[in-house]
C-alpha positions as CSV (number, residue, x, y, z in Angstrom):
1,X,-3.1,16.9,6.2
2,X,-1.4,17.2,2.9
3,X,-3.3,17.4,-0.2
4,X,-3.0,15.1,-3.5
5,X,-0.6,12.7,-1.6
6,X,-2.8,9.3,-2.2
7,X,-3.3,8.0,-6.0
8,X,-7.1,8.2,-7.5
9,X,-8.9,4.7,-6.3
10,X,-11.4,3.3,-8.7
11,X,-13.1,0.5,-10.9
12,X,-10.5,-1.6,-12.5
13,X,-11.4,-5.1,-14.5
14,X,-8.5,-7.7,-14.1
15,X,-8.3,-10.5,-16.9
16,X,-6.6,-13.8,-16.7
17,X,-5.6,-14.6,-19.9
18,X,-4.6,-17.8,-19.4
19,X,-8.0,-19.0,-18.4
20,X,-10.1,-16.5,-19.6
21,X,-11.5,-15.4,-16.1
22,X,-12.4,-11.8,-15.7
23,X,-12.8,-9.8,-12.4
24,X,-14.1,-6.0,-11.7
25,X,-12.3,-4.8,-8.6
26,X,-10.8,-1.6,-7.5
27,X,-7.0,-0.6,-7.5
28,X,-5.1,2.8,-7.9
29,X,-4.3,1.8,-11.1
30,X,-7.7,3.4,-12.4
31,X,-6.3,7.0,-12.5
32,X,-4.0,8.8,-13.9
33,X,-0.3,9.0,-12.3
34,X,2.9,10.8,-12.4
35,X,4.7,8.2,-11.4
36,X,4.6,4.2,-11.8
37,X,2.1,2.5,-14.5
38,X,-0.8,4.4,-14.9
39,X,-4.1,4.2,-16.0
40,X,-4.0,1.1,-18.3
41,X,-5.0,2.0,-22.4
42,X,-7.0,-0.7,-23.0
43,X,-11.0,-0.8,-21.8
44,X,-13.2,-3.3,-21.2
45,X,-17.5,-2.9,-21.7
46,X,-18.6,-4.5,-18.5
47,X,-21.8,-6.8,-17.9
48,X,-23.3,-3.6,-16.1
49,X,-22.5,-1.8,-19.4
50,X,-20.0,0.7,-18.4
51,X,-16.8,0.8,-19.8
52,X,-13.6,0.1,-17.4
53,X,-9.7,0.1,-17.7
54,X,-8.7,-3.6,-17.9
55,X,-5.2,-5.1,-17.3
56,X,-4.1,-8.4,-18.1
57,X,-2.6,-10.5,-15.9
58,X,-0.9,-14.0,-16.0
59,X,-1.8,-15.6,-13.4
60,X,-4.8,-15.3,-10.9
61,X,-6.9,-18.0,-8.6
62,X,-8.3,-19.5,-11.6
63,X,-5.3,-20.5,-12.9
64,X,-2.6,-21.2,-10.6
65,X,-1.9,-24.9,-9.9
66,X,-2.5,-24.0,-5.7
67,X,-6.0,-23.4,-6.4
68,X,-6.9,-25.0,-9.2
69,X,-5.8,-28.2,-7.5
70,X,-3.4,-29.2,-10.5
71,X,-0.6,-28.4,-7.8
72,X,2.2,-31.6,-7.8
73,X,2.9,-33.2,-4.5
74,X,6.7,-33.6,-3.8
75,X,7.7,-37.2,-2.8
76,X,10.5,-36.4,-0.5
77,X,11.1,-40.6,0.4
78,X,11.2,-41.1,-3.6
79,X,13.9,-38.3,-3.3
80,X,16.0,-39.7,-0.9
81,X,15.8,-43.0,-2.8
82,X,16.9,-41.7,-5.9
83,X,19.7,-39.8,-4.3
84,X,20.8,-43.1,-2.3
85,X,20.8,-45.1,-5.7
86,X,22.9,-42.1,-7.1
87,X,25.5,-42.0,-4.6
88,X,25.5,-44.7,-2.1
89,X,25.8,-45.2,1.0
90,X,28.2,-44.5,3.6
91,X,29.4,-47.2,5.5
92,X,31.8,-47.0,8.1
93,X,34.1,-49.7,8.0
94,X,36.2,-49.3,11.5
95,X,32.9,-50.4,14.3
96,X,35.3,-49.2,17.1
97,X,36.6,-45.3,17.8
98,X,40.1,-46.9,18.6
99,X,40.8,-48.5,15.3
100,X,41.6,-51.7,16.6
């Protein structure tokens, strides 16, 4: 089995900035690496008062619209409408295939 292959696994705290929501999980973020991101600068004092890398994020469960339940519903018949308004109809003005 080859040595040093996987990237260190350990405490990192994840903050939503947008809603203020903080979570202590673990991710290979919390050690040093050659290649990709890294360890992230800033630190966080936890409520267990140890101190852990923290990244900021955008978005997580307590903020995005799916779970939050701010998610819009898409009227598809209020779509069709519109677009029928817009453009018309087709009609077909010859009722037989022969044109007669």
């Amino acid at each position: 089995m080859r040595q040093n292959l996987h990237p260190t696994y350990g405490p990192v705290v994840f903050r939503d900035v947008s809603a203020g929501y903080t979570f202590l999980t673990r991710s290979t973020l919390a050690g040093d690496a050659d290649a990709g991101p890294g360890r992230p600068a800033s630190t966080i004092e936890w409520t267990d008062g140890r101190t852990y890398p923290v990244v900021d994020i955008d978005i997580s469960s307590a903020s995005h619209p799916f779970w939050t339940g701010s998610a819009r519903v898409v009227d598809t018949a209020g779509r069709v409408e519109k677009f029928r308004q817009r453009y018309g109809t087709r009609t077909n003005n010859n009722s037989s295939k022969d044109g007669s």
